[in-house]
C-alpha positions as CSV (number, residue, x, y, z in Angstrom):
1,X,-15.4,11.0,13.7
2,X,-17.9,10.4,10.8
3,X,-16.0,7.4,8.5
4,X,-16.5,7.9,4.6
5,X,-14.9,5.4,2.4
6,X,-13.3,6.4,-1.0
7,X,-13.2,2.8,-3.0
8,X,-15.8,0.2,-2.3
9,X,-13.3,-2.3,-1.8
10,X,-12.1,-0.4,1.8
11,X,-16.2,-0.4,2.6
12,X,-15.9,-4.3,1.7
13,X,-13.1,-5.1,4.0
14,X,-14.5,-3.2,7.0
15,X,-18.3,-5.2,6.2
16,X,-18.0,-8.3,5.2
17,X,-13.9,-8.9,5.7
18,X,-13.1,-9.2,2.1
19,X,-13.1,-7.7,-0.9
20,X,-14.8,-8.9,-3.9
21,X,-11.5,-7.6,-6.5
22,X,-9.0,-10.1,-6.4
23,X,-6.6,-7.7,-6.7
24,X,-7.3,-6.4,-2.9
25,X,-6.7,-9.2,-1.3
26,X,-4.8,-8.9,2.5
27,X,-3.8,-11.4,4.9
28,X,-6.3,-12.1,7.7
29,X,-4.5,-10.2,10.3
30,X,-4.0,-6.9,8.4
31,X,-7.8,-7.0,7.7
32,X,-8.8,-7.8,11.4
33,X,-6.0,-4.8,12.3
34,X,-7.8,-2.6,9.6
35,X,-11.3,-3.2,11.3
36,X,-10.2,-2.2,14.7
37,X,-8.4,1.0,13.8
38,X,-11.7,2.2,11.5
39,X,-13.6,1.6,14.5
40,X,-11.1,3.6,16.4
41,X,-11.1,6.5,14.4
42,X,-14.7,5.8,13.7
43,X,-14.8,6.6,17.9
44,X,-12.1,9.6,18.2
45,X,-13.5,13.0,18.7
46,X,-10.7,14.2,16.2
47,X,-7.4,14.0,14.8
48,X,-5.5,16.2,18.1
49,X,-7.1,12.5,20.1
50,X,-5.0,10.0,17.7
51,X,-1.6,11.3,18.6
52,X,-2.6,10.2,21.8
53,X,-2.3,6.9,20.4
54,X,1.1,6.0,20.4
55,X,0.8,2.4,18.5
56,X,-1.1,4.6,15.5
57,X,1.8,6.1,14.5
58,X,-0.6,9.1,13.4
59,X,0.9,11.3,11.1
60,X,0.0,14.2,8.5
61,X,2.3,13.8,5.1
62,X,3.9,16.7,3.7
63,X,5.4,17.6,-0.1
64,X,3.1,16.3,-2.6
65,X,1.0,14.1,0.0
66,X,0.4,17.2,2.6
67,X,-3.3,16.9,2.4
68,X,-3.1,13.3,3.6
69,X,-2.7,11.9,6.7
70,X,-2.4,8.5,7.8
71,X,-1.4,5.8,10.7
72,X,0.2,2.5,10.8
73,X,-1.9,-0.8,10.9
74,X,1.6,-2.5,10.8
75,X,5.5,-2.0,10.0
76,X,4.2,-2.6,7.0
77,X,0.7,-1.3,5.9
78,X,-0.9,2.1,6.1
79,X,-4.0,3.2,6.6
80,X,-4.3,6.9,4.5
81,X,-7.2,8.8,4.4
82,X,-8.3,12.9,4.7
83,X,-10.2,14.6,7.4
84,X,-12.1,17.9,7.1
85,X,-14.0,19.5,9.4
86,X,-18.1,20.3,8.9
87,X,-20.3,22.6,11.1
88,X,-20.4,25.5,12.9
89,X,-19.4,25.5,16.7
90,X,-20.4,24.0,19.1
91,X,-21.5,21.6,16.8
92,X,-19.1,20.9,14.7
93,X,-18.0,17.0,13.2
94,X,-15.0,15.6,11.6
95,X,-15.3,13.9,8.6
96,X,-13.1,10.8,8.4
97,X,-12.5,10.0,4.4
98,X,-10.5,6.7,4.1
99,X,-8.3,6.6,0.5
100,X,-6.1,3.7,0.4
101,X,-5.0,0.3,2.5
102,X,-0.7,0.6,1.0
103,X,2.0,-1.4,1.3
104,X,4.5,1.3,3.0
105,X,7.3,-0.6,1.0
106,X,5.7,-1.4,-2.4
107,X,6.5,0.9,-5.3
């Protein structure tokens, strides 16, 4: 999949393993977890390939959220983002847009 990033702050994290706005700052191991599952979906020929992916915890939200999906970097954090699809077949890509690094518990 193609990888687009929403906020510059996600593009940050995944470059240079920080952001520059104190208020996103993560502990080291959520940002080394968040770097290996861009680069996953960064190599995943689409979305049916991460539900192969058991540890993921891929899933598509519904209600208000049903346009975004997202997958688990920990019990805690989430990686959400939307997908779309570009092209005509056989040539066809999936665009990977990441929207938000959340705390799963934090209101």
């Amino acid at each position: 999949m193609e990888i687009e990033f929403e906020h510059d702050y996600l593009q940050e994290l995944y470059t240079e393993g920080k952001a520059k706005n104190k208020k996103y700052r993560f502990q080291p191991q959520i940002i080394k977890k968040y770097i290996k599952t861009v680069n996953l979906l960064r190599s995943a020929p689409n979305t049916e390939f991460l539900y192969k992916i058991h540890s993921l915890h891929y899933e598509k939200k519904s209600g208000d959220l049903k346009e975004i999906e997202a997958v688990w970097l920990n019990d805690q954090y989430r990686l959400e983002f939307k997908t779309r699809i570009e092209g005509e077949e056989p040539h066809t890509i999936t665009i990977c847009s990441l929207l938000d690094l959340s705390n799963h518990y934090k209101k």
